[in-house]
N, CA, C and O atoms as CSV, one atom per row, in Angstrom:
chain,resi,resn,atom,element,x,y,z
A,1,UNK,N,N,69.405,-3.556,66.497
A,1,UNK,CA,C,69.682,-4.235,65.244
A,1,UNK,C,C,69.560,-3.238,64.099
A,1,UNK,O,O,68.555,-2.586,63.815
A,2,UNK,N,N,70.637,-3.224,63.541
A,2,UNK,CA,C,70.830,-2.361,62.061
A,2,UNK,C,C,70.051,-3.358,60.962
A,2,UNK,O,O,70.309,-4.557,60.846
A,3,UNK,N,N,68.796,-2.451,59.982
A,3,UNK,CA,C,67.985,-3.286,59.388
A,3,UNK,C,C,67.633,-2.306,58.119
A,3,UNK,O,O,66.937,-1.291,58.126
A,4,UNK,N,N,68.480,-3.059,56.792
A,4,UNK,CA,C,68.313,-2.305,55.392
A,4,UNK,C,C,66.702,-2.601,55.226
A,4,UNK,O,O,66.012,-3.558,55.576
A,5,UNK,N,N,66.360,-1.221,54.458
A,5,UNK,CA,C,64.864,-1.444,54.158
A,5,UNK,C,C,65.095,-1.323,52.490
A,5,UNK,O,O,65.734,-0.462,51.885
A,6,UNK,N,N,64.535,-2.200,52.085
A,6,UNK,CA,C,64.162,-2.432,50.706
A,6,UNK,C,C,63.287,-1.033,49.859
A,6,UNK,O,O,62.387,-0.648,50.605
A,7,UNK,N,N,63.314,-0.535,49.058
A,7,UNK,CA,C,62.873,0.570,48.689
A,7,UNK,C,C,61.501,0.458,49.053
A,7,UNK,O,O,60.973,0.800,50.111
A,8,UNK,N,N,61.058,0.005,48.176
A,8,UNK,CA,C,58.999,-0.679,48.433
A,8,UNK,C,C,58.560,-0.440,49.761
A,8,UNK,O,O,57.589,0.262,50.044
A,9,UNK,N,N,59.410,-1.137,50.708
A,9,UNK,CA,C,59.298,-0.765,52.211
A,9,UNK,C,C,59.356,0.227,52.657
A,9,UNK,O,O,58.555,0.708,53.458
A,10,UNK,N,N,60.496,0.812,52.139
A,10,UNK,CA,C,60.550,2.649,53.302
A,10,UNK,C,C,59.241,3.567,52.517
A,10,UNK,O,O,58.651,4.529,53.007
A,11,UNK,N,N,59.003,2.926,51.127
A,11,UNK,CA,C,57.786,3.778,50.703
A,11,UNK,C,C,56.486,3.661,51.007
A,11,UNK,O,O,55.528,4.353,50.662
A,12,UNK,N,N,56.579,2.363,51.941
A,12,UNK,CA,C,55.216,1.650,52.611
A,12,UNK,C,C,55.372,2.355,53.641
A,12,UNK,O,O,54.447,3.147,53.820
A,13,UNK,N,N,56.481,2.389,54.670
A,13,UNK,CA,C,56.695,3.084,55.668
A,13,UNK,C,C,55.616,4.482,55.578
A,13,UNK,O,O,54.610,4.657,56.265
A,14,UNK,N,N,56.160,5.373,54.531
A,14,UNK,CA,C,55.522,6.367,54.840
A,14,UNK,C,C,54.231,6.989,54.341
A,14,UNK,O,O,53.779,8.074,54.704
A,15,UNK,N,N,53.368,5.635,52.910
A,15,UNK,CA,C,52.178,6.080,53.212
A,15,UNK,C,C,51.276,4.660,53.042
A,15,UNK,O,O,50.327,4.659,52.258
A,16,UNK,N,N,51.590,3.559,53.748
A,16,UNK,CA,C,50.886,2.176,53.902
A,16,UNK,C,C,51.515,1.146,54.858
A,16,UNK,O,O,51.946,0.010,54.662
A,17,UNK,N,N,51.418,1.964,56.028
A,17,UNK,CA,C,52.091,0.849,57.113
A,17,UNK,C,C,51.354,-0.192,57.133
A,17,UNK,O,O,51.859,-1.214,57.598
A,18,UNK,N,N,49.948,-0.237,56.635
A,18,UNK,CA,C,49.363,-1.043,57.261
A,18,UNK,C,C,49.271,-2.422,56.258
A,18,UNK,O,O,48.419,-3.309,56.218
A,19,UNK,N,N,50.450,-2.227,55.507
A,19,UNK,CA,C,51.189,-3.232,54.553
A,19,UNK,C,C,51.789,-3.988,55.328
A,19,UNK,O,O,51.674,-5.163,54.981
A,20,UNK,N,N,52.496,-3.806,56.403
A,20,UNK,CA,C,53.261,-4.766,56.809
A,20,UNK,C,C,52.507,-5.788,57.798
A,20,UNK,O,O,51.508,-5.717,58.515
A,21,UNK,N,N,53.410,-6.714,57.509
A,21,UNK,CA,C,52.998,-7.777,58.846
A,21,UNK,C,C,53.218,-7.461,60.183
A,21,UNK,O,O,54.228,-6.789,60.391
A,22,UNK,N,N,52.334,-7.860,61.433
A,22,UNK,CA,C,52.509,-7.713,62.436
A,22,UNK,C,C,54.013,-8.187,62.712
A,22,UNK,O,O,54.608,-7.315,63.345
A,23,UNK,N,N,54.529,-8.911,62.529
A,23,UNK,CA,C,55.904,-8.901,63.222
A,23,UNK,C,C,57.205,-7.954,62.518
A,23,UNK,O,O,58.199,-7.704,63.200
A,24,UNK,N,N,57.112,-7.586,61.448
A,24,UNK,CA,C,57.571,-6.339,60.517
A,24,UNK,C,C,57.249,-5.281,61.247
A,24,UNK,O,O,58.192,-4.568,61.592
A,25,UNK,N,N,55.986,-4.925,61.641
A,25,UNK,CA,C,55.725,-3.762,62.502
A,25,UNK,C,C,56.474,-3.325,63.372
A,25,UNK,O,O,57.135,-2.294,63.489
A,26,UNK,N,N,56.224,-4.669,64.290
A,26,UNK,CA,C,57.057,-4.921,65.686
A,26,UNK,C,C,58.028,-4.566,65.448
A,26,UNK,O,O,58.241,-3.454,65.932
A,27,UNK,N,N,59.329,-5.233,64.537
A,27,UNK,CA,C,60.293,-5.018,64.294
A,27,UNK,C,C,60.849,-3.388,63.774
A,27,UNK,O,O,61.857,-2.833,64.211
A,28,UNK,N,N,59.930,-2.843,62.772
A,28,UNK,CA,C,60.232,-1.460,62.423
A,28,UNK,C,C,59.966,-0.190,63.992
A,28,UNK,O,O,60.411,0.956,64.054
A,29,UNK,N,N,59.256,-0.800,64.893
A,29,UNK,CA,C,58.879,-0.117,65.639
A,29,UNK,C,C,60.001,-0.476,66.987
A,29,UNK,O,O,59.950,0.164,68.037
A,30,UNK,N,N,60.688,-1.253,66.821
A,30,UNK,CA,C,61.285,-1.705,68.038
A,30,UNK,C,C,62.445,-0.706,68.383
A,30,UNK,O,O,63.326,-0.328,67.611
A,31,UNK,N,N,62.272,-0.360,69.676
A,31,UNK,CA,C,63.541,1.079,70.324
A,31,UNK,C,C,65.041,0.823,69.491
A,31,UNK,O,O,65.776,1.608,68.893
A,32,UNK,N,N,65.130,-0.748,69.765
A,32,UNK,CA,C,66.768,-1.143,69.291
A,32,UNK,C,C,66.717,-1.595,68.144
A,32,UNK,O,O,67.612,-2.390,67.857
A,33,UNK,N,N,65.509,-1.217,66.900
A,33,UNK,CA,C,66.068,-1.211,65.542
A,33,UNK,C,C,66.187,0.231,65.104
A,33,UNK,O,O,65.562,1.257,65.374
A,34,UNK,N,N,67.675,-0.193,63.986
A,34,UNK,CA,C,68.135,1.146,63.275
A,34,UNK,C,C,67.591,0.886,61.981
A,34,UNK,O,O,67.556,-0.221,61.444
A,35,UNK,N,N,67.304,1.616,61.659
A,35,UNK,CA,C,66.718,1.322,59.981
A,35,UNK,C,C,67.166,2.253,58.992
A,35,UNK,O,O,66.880,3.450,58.950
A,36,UNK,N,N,67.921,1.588,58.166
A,36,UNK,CA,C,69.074,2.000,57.289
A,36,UNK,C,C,68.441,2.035,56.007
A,36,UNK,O,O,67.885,1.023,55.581
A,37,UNK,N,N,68.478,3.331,55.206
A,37,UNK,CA,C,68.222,3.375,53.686
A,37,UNK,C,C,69.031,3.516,52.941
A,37,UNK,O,O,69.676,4.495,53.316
A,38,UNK,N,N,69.477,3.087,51.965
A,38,UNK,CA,C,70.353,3.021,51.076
A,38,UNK,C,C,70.237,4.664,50.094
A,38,UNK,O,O,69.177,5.258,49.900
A,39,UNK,N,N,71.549,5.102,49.620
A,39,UNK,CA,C,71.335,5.700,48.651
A,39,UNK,C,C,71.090,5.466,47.243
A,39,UNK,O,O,71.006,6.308,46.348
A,40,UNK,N,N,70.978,4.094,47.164
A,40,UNK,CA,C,70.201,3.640,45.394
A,40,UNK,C,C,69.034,3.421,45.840
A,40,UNK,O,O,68.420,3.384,44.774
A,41,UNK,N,N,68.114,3.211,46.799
A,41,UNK,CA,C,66.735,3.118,47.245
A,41,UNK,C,C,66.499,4.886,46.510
A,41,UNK,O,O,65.644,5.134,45.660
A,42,UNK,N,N,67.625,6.083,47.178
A,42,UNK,CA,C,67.150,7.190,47.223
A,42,UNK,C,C,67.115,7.566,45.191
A,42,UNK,O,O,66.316,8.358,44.692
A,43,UNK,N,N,68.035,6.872,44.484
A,43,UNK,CA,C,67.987,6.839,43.387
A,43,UNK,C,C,66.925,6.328,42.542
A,43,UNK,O,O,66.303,6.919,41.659
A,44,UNK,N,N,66.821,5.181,42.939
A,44,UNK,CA,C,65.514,4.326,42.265
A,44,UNK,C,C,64.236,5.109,42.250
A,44,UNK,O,O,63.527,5.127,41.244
A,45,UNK,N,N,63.880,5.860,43.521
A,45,UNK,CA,C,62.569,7.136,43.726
A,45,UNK,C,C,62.738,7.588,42.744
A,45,UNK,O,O,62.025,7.334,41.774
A,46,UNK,N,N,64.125,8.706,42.708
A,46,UNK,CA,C,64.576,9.681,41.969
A,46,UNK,C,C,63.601,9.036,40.462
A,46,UNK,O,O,62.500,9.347,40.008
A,47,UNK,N,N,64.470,8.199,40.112
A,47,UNK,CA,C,64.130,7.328,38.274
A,47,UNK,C,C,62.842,7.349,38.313
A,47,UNK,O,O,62.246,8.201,37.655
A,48,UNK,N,N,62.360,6.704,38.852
A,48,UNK,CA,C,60.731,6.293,39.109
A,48,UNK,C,C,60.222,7.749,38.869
A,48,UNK,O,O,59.621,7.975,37.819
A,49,UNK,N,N,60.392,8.596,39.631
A,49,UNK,CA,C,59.445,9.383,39.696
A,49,UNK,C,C,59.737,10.588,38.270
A,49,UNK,O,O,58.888,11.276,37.704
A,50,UNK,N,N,61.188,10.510,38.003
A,50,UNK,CA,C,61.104,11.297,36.531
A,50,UNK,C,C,60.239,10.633,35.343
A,50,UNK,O,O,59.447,11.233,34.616
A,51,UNK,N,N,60.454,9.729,35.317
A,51,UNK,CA,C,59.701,8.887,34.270
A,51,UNK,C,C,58.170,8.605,34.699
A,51,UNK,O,O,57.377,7.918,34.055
A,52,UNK,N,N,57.958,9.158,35.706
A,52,UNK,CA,C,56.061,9.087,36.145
A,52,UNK,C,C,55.825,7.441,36.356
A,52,UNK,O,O,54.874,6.905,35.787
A,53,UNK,N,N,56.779,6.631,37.240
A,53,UNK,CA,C,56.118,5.450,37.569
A,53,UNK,C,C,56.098,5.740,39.278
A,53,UNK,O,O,55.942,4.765,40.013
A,54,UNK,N,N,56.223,6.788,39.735
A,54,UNK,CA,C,56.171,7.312,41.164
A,54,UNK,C,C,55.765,8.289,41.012
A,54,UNK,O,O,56.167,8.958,40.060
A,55,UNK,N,N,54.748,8.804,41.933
A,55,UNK,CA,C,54.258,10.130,42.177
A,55,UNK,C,C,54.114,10.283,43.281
A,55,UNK,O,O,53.395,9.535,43.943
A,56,UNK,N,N,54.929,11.562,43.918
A,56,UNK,CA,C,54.926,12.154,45.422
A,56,UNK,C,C,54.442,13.187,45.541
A,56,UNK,O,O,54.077,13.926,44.626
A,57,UNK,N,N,54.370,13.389,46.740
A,57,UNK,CA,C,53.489,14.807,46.975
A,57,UNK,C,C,54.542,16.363,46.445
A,57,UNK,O,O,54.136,17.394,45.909
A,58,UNK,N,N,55.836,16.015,46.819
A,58,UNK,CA,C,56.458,17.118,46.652
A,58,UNK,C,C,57.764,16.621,45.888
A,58,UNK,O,O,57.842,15.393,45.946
A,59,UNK,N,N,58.692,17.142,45.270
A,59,UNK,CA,C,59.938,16.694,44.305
A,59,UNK,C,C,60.541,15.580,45.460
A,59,UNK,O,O,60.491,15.700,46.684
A,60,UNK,N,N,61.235,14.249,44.515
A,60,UNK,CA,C,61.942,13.318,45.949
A,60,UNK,C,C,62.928,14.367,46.180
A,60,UNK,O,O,62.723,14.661,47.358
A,61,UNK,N,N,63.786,15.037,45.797
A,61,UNK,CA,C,65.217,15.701,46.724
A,61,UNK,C,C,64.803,16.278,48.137
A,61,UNK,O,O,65.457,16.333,49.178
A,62,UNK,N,N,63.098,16.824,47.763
A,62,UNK,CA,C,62.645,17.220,48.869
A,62,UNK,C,C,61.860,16.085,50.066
A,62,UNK,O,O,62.247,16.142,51.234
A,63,UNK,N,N,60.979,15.284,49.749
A,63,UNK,CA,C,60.650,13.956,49.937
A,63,UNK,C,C,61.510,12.979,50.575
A,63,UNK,O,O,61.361,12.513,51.705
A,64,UNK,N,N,62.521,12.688,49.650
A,64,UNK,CA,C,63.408,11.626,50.363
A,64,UNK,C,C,64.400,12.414,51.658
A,64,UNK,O,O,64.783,11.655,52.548
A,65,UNK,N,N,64.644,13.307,51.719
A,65,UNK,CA,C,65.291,13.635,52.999
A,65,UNK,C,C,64.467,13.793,54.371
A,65,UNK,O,O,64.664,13.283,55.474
A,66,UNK,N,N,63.331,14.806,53.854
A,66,UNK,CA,C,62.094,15.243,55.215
A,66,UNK,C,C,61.728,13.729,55.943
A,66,UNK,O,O,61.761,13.404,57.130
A,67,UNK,N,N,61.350,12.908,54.658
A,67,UNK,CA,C,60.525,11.770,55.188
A,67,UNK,C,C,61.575,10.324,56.183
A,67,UNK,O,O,61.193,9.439,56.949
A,68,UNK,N,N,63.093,10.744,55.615
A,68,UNK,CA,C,63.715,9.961,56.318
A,68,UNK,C,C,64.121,10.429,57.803
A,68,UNK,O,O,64.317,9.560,58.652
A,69,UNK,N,N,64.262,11.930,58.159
A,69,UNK,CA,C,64.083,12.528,58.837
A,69,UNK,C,C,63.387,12.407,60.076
A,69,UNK,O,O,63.753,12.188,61.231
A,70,UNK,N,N,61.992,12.661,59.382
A,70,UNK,CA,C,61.229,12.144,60.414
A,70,UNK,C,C,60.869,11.130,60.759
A,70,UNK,O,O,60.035,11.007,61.656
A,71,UNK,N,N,61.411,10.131,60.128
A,71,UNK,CA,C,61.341,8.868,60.642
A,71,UNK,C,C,61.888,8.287,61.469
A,71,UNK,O,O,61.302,7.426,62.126
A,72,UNK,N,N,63.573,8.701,61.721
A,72,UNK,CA,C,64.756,8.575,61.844
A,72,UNK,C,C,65.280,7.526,60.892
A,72,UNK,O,O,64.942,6.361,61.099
A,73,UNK,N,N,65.593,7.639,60.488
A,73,UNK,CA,C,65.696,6.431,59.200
A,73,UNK,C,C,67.610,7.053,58.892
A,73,UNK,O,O,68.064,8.137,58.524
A,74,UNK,N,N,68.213,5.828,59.241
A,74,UNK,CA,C,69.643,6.385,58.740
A,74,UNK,C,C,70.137,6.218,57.096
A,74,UNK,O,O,69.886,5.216,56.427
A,75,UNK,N,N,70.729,7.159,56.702
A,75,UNK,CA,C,71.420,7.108,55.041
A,75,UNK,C,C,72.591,5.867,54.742
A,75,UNK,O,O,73.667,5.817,55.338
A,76,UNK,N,N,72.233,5.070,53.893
A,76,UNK,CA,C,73.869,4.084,53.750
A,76,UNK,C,C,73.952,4.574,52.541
A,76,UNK,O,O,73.071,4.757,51.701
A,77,UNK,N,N,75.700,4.883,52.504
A,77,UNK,CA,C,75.689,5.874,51.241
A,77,UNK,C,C,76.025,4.164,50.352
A,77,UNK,O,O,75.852,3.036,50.815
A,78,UNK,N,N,76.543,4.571,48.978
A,78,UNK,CA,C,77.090,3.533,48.241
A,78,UNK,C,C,78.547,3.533,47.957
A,78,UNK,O,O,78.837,4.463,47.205
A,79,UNK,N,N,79.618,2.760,48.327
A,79,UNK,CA,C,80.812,2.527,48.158
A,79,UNK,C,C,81.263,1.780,46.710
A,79,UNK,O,O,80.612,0.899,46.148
A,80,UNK,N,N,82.343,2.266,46.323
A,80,UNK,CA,C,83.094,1.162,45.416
A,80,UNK,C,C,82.970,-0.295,45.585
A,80,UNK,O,O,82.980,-1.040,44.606
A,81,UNK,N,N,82.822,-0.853,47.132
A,81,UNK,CA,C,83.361,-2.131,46.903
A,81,UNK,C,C,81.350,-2.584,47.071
A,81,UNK,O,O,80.947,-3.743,46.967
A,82,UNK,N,N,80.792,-1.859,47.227
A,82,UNK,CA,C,78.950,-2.122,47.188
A,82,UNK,C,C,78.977,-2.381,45.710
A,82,UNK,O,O,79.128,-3.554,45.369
A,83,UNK,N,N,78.869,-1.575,44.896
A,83,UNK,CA,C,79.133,-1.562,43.195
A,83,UNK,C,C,79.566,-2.897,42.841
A,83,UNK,O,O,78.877,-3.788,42.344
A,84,UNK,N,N,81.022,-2.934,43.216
A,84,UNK,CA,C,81.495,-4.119,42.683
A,84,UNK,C,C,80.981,-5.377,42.916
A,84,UNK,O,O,80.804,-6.340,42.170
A,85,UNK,N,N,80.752,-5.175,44.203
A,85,UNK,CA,C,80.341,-6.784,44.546
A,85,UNK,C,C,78.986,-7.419,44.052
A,85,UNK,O,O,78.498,-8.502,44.375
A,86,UNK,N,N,78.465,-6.382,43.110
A,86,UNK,CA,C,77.320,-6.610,42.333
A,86,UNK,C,C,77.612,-7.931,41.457
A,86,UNK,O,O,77.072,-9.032,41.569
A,87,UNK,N,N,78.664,-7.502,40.507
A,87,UNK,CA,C,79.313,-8.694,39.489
A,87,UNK,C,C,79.386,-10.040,40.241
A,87,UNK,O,O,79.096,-11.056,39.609
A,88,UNK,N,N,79.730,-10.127,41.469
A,88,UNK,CA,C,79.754,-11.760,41.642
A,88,UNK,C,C,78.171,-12.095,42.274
A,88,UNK,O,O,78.017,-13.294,42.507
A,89,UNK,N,N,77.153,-11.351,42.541
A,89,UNK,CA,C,75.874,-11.627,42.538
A,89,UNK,C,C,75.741,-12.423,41.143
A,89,UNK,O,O,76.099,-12.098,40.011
A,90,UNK,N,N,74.875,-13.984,41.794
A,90,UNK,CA,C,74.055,-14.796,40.885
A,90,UNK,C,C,73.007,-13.953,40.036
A,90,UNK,O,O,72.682,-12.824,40.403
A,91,UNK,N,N,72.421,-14.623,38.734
A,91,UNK,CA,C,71.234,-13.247,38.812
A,91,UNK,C,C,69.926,-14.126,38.813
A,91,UNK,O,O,69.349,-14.684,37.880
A,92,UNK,N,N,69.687,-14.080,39.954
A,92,UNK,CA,C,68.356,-14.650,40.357
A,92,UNK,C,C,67.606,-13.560,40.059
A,92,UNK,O,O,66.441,-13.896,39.846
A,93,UNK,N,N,67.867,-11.913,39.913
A,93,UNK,CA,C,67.635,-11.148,40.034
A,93,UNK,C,C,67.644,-10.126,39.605
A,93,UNK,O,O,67.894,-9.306,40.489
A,94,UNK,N,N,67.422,-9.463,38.171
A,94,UNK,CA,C,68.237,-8.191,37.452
A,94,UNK,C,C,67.952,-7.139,37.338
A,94,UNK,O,O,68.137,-6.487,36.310
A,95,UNK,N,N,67.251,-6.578,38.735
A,95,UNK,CA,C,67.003,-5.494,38.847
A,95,UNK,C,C,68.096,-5.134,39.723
A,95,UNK,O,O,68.300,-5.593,40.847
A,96,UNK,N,N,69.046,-3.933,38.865
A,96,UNK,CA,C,70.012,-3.393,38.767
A,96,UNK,C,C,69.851,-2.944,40.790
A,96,UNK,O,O,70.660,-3.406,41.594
A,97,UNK,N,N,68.605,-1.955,41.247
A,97,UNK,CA,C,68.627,-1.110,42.229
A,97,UNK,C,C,68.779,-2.769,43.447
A,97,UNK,O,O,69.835,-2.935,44.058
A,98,UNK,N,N,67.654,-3.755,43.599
A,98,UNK,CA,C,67.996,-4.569,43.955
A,98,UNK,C,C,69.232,-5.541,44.285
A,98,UNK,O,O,69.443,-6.215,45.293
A,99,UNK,N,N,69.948,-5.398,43.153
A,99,UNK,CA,C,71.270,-6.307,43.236
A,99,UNK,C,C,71.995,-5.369,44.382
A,99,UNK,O,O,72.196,-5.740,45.538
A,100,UNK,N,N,72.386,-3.945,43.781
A,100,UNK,CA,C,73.090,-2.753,44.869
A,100,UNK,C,C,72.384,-2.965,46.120
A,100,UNK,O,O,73.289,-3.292,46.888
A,101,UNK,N,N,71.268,-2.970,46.789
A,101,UNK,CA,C,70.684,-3.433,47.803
A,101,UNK,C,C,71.286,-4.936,48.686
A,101,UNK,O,O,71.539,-5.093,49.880
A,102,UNK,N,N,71.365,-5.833,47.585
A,102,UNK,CA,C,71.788,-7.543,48.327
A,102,UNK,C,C,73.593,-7.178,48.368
A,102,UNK,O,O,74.533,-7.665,48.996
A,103,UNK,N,N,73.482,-6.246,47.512
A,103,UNK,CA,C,75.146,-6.266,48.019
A,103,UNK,C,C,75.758,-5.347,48.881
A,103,UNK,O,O,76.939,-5.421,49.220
A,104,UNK,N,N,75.056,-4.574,49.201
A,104,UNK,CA,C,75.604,-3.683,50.374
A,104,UNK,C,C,74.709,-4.418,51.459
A,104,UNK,O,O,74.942,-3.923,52.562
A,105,UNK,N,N,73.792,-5.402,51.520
A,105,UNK,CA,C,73.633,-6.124,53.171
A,105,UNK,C,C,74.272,-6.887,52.995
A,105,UNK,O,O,74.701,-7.056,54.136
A,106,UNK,N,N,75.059,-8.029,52.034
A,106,UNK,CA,C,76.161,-8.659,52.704
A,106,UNK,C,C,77.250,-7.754,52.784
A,106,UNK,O,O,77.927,-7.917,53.799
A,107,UNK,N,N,77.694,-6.687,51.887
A,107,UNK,CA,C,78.874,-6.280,52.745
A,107,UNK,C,C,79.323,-5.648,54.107
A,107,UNK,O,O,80.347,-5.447,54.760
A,108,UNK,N,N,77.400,-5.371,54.182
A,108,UNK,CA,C,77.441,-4.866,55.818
A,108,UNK,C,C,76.641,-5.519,56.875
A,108,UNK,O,O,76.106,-4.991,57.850
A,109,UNK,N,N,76.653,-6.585,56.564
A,109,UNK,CA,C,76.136,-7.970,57.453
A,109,UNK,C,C,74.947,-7.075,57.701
A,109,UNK,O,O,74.998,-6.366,58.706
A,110,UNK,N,N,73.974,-7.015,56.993
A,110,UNK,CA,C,72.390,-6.194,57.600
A,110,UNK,C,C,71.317,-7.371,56.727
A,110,UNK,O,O,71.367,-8.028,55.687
A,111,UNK,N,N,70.538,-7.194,57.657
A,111,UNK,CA,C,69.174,-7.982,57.107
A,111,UNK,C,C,68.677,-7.159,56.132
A,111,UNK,O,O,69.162,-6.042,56.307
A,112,UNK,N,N,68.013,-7.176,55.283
A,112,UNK,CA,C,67.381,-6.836,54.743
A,112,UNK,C,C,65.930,-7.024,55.025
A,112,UNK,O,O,65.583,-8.182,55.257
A,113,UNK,N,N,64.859,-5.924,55.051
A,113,UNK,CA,C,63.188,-6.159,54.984
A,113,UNK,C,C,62.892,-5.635,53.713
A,113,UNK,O,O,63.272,-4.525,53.339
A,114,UNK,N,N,62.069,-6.592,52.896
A,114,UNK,CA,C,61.887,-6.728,52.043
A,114,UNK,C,C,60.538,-7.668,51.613
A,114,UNK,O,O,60.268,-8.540,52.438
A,115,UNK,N,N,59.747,-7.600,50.535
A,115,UNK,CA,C,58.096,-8.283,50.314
A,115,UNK,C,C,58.587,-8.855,48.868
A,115,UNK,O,O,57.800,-9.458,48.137
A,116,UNK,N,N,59.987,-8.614,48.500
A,116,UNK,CA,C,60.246,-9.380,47.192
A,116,UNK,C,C,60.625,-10.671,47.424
A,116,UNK,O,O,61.717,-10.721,47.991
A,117,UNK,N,N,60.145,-11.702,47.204
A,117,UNK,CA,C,60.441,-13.020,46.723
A,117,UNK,C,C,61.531,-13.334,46.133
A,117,UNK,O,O,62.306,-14.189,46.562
A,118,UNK,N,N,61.680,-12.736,45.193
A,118,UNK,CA,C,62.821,-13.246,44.254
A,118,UNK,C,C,64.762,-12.199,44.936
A,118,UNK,O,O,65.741,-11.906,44.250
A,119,UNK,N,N,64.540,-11.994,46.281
A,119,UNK,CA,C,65.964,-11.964,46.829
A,119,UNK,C,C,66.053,-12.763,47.484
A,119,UNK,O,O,67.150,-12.801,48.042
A,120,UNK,N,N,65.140,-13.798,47.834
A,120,UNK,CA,C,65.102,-15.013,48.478
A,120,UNK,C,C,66.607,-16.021,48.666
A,120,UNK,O,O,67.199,-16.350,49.693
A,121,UNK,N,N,66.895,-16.317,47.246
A,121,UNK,CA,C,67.894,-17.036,46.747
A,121,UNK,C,C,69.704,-16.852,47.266
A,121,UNK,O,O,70.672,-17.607,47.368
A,122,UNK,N,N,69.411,-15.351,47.497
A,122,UNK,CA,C,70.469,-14.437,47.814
A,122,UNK,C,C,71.068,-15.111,49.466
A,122,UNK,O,O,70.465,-15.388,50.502
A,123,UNK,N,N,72.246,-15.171,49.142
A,123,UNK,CA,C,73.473,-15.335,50.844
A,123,UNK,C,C,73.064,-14.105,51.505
A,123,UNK,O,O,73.931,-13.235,51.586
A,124,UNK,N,N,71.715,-13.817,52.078
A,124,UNK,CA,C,71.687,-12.669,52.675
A,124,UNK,C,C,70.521,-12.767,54.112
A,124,UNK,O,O,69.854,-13.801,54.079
A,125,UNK,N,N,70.354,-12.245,54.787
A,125,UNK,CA,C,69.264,-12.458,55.881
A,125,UNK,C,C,68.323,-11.426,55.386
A,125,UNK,O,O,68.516,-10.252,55.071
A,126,UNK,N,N,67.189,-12.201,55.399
A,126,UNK,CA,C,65.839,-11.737,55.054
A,126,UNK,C,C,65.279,-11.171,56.281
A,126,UNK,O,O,66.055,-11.432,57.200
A,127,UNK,N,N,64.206,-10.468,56.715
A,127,UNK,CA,C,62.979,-9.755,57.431
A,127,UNK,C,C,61.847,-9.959,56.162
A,127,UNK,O,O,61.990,-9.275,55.149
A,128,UNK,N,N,60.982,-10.702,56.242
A,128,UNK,CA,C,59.853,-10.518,55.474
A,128,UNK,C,C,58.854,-9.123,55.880
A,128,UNK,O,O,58.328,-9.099,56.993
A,129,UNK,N,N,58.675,-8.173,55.066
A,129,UNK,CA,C,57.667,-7.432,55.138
A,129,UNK,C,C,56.090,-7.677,55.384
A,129,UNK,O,O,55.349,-6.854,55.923
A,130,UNK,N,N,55.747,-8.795,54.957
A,130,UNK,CA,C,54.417,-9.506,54.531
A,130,UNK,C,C,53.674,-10.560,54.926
A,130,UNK,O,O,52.635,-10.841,54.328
C-alpha cells in the first residue's frame, strides 16, 4: 500500500516514533507499505526552518534527502494538475502546504497519515497517526 505521510509525520518518523499509535506503527513498519513524501512536505521544512519555527540538526537540503533515504521513504514530486486541484478544495482548511497534500492524495488515490483533525472533512482516506 502506497501511503502519503503528512509532514508532522515524516518529522515524527525521524525523531519521535514513539508518537505514533500502535497501529500507525504497524502500518509504517509493514514490508508492503510504500511511504510517499511529498515535495511541499519537503518545502514546508524548507519555510519552517528559514524563519526558525524548525530546527534541524543539519541544513533541510541536507536533512530532507539523507533522512528520506534512509528510511526509504519515496519523493511525490508536485504536478500542475496537484496545484490546481487545490481551488476546488472546500476550505475546511487553509493551510496552503496541507491543501497541496489533500490534493495530491486524491489525485493519486493515497491515504494519507496524518494527527490533523481538521483534514478530516476532506473526500480523502485517512490513516490516523494517533
Amino acid at each position: 500500500m502506497r501511503l502519503l505521510l503528512d509532514t508532522q509525520c515524516w518529522l515524527w518518523m525521524q525523531v519521535s516514533p514513539d508518537r505514533f499509535s500502535a497501529p500507525a506503527l504497524e502500518l509504517l513498519q509493514h514490508p508492503e507499505s510504500e511511504l510517499v513524501l511529498s515535495a511541499a512536505s519537503s518545502w514546508e521544512i524548507a519555510i519552517k526552518h528559514a524563519i526558525g519555527r524548525l530546527r534541524l540538526p543539519i541544513p533541510p537540503e541536507e536533512y530532507v534527502p539523507s533522512r528520506m533515504e534512509r528510511s526509504g521513504v519515496t519523493a511525490l514530486a508536485i504536478e500542475h494538475s496537484h496545484a490546481l486541484q487545490v481551488a476546488s478544495l472546500p476550505l475546511h482548511h487553509r493551510d496552503p502546504f496541507d491543501r497541496l497534500l489533500i490534493a495530491q492524495a486524491q489525485l493519486e488515490k493515497l491515504p494519507i497519515l496524518t494527527a490533523d483533525r481538521q483534514l478530516e472533512p476532506y473526500e480523502v482516506e485517512i490513516r490516523w497517526a494517533g
